[in-house]
C-alpha positions as CSV (number, residue, x, y, z in Angstrom):
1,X,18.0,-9.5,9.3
2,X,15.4,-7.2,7.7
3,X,16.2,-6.5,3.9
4,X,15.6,-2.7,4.8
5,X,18.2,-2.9,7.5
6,X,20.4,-4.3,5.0
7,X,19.7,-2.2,2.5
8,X,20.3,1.0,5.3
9,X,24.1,-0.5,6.4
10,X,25.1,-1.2,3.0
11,X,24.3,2.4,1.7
12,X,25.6,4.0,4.1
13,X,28.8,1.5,4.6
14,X,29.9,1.1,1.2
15,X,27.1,3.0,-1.3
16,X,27.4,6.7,0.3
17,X,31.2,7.0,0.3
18,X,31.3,5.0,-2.9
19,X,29.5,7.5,-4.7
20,X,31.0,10.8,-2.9
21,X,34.4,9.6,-4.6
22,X,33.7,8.5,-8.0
23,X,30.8,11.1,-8.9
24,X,31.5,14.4,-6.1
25,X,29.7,16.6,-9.3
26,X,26.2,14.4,-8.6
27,X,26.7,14.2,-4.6
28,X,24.0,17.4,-4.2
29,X,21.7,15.9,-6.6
30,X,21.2,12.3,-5.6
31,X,18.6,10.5,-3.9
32,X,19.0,7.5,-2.3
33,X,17.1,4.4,-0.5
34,X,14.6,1.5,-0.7
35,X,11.0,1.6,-1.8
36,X,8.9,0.2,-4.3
37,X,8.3,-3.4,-5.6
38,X,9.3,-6.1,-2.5
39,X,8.1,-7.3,0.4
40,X,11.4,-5.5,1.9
41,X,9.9,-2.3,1.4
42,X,7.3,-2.7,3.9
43,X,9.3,-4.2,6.2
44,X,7.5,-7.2,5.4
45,X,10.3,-9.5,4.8
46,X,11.0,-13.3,6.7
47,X,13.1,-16.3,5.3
48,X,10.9,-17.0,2.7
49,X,11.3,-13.9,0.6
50,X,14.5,-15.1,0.3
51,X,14.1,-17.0,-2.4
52,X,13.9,-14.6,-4.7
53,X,14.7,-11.0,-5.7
54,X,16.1,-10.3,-2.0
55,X,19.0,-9.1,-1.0
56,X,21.4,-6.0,0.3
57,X,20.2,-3.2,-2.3
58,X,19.3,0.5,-2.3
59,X,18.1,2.2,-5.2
60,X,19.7,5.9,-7.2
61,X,17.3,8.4,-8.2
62,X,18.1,10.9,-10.4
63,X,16.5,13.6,-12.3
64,X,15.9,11.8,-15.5
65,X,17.9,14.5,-17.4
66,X,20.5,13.8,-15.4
67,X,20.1,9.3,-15.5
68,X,20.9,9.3,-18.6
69,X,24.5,11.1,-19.0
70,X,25.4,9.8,-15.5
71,X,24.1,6.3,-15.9
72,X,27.9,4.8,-17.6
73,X,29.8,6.3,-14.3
74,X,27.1,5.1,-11.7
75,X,27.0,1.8,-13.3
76,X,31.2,1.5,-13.1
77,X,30.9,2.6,-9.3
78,X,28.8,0.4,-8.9
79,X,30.8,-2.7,-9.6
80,X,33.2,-1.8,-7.0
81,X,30.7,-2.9,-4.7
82,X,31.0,-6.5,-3.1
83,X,29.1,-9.4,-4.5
84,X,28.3,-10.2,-0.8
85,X,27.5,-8.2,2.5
86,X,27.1,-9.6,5.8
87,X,26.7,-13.0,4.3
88,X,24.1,-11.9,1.6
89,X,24.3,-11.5,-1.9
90,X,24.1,-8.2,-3.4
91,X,21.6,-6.7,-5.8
92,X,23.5,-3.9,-7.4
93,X,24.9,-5.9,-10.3
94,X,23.4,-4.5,-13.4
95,X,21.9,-7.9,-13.8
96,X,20.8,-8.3,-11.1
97,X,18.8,-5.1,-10.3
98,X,15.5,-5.8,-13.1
99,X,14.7,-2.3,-12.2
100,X,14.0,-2.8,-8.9
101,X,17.1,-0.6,-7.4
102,X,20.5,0.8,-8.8
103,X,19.9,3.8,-10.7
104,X,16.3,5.1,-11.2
105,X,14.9,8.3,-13.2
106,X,12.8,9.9,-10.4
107,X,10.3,10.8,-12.9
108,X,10.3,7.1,-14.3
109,X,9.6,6.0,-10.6
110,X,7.0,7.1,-10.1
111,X,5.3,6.7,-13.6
112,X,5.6,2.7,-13.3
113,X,2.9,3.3,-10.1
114,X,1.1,6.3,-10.7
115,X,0.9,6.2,-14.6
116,X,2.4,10.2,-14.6
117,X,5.8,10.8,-13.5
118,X,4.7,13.6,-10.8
119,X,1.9,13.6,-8.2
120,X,-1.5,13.1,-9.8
121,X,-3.3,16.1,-10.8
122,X,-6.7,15.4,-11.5
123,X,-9.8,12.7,-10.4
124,X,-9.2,10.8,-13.3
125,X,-5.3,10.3,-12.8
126,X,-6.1,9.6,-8.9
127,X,-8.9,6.6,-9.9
128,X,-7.2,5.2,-12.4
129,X,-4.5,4.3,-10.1
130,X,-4.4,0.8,-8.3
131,X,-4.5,1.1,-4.4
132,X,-1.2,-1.1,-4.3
133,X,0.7,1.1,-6.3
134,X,0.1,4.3,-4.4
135,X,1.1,2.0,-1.5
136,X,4.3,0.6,-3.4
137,X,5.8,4.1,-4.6
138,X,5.3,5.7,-0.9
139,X,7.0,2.8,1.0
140,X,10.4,2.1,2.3
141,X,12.5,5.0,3.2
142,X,14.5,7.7,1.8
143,X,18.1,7.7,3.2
144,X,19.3,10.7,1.9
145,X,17.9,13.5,-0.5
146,X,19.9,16.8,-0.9
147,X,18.1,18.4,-3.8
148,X,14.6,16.9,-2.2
149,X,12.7,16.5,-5.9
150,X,11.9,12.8,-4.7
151,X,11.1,13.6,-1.1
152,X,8.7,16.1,-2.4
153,X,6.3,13.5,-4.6
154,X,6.4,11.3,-2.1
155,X,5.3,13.6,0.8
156,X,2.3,14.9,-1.1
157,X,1.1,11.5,-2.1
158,X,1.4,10.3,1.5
159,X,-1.4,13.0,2.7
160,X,-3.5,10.3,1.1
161,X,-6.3,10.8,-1.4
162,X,-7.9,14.2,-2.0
163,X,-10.4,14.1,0.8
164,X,-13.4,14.0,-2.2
165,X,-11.8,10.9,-3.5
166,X,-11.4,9.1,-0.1
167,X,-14.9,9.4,0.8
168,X,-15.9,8.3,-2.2
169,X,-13.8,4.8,-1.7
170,X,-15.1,4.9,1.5
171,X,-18.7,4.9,0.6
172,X,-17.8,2.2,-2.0
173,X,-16.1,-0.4,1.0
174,X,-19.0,0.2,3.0
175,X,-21.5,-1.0,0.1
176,X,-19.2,-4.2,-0.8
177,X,-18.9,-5.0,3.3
178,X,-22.8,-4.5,3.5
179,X,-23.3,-6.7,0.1
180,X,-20.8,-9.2,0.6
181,X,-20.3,-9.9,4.5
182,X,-23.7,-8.7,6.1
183,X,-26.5,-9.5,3.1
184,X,-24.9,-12.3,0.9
185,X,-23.2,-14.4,3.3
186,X,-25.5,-15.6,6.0
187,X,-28.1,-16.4,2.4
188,X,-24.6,-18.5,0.6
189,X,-24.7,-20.6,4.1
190,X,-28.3,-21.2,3.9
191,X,-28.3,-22.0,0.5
192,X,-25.3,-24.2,1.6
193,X,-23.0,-23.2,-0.9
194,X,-19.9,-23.5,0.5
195,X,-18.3,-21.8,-3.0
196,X,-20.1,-18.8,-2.7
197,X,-20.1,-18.5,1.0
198,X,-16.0,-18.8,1.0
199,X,-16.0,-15.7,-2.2
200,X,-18.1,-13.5,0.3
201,X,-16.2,-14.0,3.0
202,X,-13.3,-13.2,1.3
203,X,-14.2,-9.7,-0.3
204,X,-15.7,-9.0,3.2
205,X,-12.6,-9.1,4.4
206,X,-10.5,-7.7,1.5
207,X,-13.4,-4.7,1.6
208,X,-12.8,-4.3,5.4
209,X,-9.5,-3.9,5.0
210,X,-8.7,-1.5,2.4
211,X,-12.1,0.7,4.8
212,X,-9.8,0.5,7.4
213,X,-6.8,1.6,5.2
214,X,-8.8,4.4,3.9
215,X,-9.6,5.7,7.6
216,X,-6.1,5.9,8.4
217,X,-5.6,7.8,5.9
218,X,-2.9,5.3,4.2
219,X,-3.0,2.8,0.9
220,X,-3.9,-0.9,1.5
221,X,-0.8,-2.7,0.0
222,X,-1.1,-6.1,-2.7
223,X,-3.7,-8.4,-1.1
224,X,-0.9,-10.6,0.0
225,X,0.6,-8.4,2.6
226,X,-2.5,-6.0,3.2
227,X,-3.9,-8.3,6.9
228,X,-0.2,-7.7,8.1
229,X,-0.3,-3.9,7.4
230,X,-4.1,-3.9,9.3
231,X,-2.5,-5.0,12.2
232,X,0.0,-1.8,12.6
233,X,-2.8,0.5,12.1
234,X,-3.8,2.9,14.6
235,X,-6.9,3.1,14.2
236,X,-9.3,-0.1,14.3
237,X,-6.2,-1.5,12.7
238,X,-6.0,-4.7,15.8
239,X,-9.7,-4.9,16.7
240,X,-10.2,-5.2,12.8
241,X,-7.3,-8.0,12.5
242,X,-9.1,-9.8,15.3
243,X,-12.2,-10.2,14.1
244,X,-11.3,-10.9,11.0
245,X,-9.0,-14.0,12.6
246,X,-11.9,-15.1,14.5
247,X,-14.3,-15.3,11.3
248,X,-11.8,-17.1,8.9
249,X,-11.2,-19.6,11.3
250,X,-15.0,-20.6,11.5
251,X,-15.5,-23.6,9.8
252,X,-18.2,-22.1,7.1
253,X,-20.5,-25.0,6.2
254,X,-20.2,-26.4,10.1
255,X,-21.0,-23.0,11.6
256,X,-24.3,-21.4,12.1
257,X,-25.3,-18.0,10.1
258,X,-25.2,-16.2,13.4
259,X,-21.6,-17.3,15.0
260,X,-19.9,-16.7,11.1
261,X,-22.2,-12.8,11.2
262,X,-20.9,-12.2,14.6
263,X,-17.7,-11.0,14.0
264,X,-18.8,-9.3,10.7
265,X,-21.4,-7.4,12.7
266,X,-18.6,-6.6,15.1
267,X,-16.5,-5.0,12.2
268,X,-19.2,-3.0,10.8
269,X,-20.1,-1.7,14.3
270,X,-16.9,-0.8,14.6
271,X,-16.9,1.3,11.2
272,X,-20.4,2.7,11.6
273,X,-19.2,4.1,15.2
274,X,-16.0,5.3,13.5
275,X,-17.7,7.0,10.7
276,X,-19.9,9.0,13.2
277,X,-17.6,9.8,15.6
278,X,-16.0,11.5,12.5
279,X,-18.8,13.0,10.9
280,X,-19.0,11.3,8.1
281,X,-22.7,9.1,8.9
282,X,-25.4,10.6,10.4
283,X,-25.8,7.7,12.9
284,X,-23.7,4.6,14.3
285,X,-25.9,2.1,12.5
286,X,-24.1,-1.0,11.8
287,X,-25.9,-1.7,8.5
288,X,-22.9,-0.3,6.1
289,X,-25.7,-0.5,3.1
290,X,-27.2,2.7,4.6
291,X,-23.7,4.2,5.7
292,X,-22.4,4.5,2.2
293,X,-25.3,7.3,0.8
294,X,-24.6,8.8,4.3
295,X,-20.8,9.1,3.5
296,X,-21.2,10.4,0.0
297,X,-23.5,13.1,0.5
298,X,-20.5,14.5,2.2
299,X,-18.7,14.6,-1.3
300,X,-18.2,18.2,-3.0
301,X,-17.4,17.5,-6.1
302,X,-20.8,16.7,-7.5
303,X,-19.5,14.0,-10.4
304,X,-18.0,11.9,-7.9
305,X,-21.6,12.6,-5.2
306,X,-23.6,11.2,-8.5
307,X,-22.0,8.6,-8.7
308,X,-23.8,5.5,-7.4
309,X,-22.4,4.7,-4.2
310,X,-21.0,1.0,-4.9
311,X,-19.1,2.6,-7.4
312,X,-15.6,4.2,-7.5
């Protein structure tokens, strides 16, 4: 069973009419549900996150005027919970929560991942936030939210990027997939330096992903789980998964330059085509190096358009 199943029966089981009846005053002003830190949160779960930090769990948010006078009573309704639900253990023991879920300020929530407790506000605030935590603090789900002051930060920040600050990451991804996969991989196998060849390969990939991210308008998750979120994107999302199985499956130093750039061709092609299709190229050239200029001439703001393209 999924932890985010778990985590749905058990709130509204046991956590909902738990709370109605030991604090009715903070029924209207409650948020509750799973998201943030966990493979759970994305749905991303098996047996193996079992080992740790896993379990039947939801987390409170509150107004964090509010946390504070009604954290004593939330934590005493708490401990009426089981320890156990449907043969797991539950997380909702004080100890057992490290800040993860139980009761959360809604303003600290989103601080840990955004570094401001509220949707960012400026280009600064946006770029200075890592990829995987915009991802983290818009996963999961909300279960219920009367007064809506969570739903609200979380809605905006799932538009995505401002559209200024997307292009510019996606000008950036197509300069590291040009650099990395097309111009400095083929010239680590000839130099046969395995090393080297293995490094580009791998940013390739990690670059072609968080592109393909950035097109469906949605934030690549930690490195660990960001090929299984490719594969449930609409767009590109499978072809890209595909190809990308194909070319870390070559056997680098056995391999010619031209089977190991097939399949990195293929994924620019598929980019370049996409980028056109959308406007944002001025051609469906595969060679990304001249795709990310074309990208960022299509940036307003005129810091972020001087900008050298490779840079974010």
């Amino acid at each position: 069973m999924k932890g985010m199943e778990l985590a749905r029966r058990l709130y509204s089981e046991l956590g909902a009419p738990l709370l109605r009846e030991a604090l009715p005053d903070l029924a209207g002003s409650l948020a509750c549900g799973l998201a943030g830190e966990g493979s759970e949160c994305f749905g991303f779960d098996d047996e193996i996150s079992r080992d740790h930090d896993w379990g039947p769990a939801f987390c409170i948010w509150l107004p964090e005027s509010q946390l504070a006078e009604a954290m004593p009573r939330l934590d005493r309704a708490l401990e009426a919970l089981p320890p156990s639900y449907l043969g797991f253990p539950v997380r909702m023991a004080r100890d057992l929560r490290i800040g993860r879920v139980g009761p959360l300020s809604v303003e600290g929530f989103y601080k840990k991942f955004l570094g401001v407790p509220r949707v960012p506000e400026t280009i600064g605030e946006w770029l200075r936030i890592p990829e995987h935590y915009l991802a983290a603090a818009t996963n999961g789900e909300v279960f219920e939210d009367g007064p809506g002051v969570f739903s609200a930060v979380r809605e905006e920040l799932l538009r995505c990027y401002p559209e200024d600050i997307r292009l510019k990451k996606l000008a950036a991804r197509c300069m590291a997939c040009a650099q990395a996969g097309q111009y400095n991989l083929p010239r680590m196998l000839r130099r046969l330096d395995p090393v080297s060849a293995d490094l580009c390969r791998a940013r390739f990939a990690e670059a072609a992903i968080s592109l393909v991210f950035l097109l469906n308008r949605r934030y690549m998750p930690f490195y660990k789980w960001a090929f299984r979120g490719l594969k449930s994107l609409p767009e590109l999302g499978m072809a890209t998964a595909e190809r990308l199985s194909a070319l870390m499956a070559l056997p680098l130093m056995d391999a010619e330059p031209e089977a190991v750039l097939e399949p990195v061709e293929a994924i620019c092609q598929d980019i370049a085509s996409w980028l056109f299709k959308e406007g944002l190229a001025d051609s469906d050239d595969p060679w990304l190096y001249a795709q990310g200029p074309a990208v960022q001439a299509r940036i307003r703001h005129e810091g972020l358009r001087a900008m050298p393209a490779q840079m974010e």
